[in-house]
Residue, then its C-alpha position, 0 to 999 in steps of 0.5 A: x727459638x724460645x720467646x720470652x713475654x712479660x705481663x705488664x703485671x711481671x714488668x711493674x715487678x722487676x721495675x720496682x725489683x731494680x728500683x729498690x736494688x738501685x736505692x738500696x746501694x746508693x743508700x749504703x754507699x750514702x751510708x759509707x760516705x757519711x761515715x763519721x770519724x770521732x776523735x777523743x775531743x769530740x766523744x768528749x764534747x759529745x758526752x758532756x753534751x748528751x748525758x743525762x746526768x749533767x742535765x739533771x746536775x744542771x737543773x739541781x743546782x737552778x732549783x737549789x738557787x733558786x730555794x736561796x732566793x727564796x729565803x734570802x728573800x723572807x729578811x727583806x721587806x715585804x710589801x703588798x697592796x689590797x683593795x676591796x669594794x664595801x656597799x656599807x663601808x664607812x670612813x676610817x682615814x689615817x694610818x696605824x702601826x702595828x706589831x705582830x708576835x713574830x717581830x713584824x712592823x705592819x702600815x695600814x692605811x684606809x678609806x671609806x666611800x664603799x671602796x677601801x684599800x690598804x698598802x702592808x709594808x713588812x719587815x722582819x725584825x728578829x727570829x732568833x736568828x732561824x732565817x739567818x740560819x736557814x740562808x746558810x743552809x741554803x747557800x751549802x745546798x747550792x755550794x754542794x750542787x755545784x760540787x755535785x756537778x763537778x763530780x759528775x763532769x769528772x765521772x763523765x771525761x772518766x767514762x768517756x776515756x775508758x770507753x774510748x780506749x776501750x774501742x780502741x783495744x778491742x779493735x786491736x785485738x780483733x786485727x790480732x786474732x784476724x792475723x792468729x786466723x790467717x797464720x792458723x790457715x797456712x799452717x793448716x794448709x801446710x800440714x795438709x801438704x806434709x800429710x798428702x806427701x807422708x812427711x807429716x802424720x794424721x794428728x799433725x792435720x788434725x792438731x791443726x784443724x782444732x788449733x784454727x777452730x780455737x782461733x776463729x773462736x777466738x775471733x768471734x769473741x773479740x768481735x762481741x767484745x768490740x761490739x760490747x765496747x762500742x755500745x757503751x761507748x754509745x752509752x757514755x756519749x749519751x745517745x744512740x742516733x748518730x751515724x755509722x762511725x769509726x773511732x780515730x786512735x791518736x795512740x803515741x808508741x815510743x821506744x823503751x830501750x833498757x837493758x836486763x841489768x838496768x831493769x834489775x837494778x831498778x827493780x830492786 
């Protein structure tokens, strides 16, 4: 009888062989127990969550609130205070009002000693209305962000619920064509049996044969349209980091009962 002798070499190579089987397995079957189950509401909430536009929405209208401060701000008054230091200075006590061309009240007050300071206090009187103005235009822009936003939480719960349904059709046609593929074998099989026993002719076998091949084609394009539709539902949701997940249909079949008359009637 044969011995067999491993190296120490050849069994460092198995060892790690049987490790990485081992990780391997454990890690698909980690994989299939942390399969996720989505459901309508949480391919929603992980869309509003995600997506890019509402960021984006969401930092336009800051920036647009932001602008409306800003201008709001020029109609109210505006004080600023300077102090500067002057070897050669001399004293200038007491205050003095003054009025620029843009309708502004200025205050300056000062003092000497080689150290001076001055407190402005300004005030817009009139522009002939152009601030005024230019609040209201301020206010639409906000007013129209905050729409803008509206429409694209709209546009993203669209996205989401045909991205959504879609899975869902295609995951049905995908049984479907599976059964057409299953029906198409039997029958196959069935005029092979008929063909071997001369109760059926050649092209019976063969018609049968083409009819499978069509319905695997078949199968493999429901396949890449299910795939298509779960990577734009990847799309809508924003992201494309979450773990293997099932889409749950929470479709609600009733029975429609109406007879031909009926329909007719209806119909006309």
């Amino acid at each position: 009888m044969k011995q067999i002798r491993f190296s120490s070499l050849s069994f460092l190579i198995i060892l790690f062989a049987l490790f990485l089987t081992g990780f391997l397995f454990y890690d698909t079957v980690k994989a299939e127990e942390s399969k996720k189950i989505l459901t309508l509401q949480d391919i929603i909430n992980i869309a509003v969550k995600n997506h890019p536009l509402l960021r984006q929405s969401l930092a336009q209208i800051r920036q647009t609130k932001g602008s409306e401060i800003e201008t709001e701000s020029n109609s109210k008054p505006q004080v600023s205070f300077q102090s500067s230091y002057n070897q050669n200075g001399s004293f200038n006590g007491g205050t003095v009002l003054r009025t620029n061309s843009s309708g502004q009240v200025s205050s300056f007050s000062g003092s000497s000693g080689g150290l001076s300071s001055s407190l402005s206090l300004q005030q817009l009187i009139t522009d002939f209305g152009r601030t005024n103005a230019s609040i209201r235009a301020a206010k639409e822009n906000v007013i129209q962000s905050q729409q803008q936003l509206y429409n694209v939480i709209q546009q993203v719960l669209l996205n989401a619920y045909q991205g959504y349904y879609s899975v869902l059709q295609n995951e049905a046609l995908v049984k479907v064509q599976e059964e057409s593929v299953a029906n198409l074998k039997k029958h196959l099989n069935q005029a092979e049996s008929f063909f071997e026993v001369g109760t059926k002719p050649k092209i019976d076998v063969t018609q049968a044969r083409v009819n499978l091949s069509n319905g695997l084609l078949s199968l493999e394009q429901a396949g890449n349209a299910l795939e298509v539709a779960k990577t734009h539902l990847n799309t809508v949701m924003g992201t494309n980091n979450l773990l293997p997940y099932e889409v749950k249909g929470e479709l609600n079949f009733e029975e429609f009962s109406i007879t031909l008359e009926a329909a007719r009637a209806k119909a006309f």
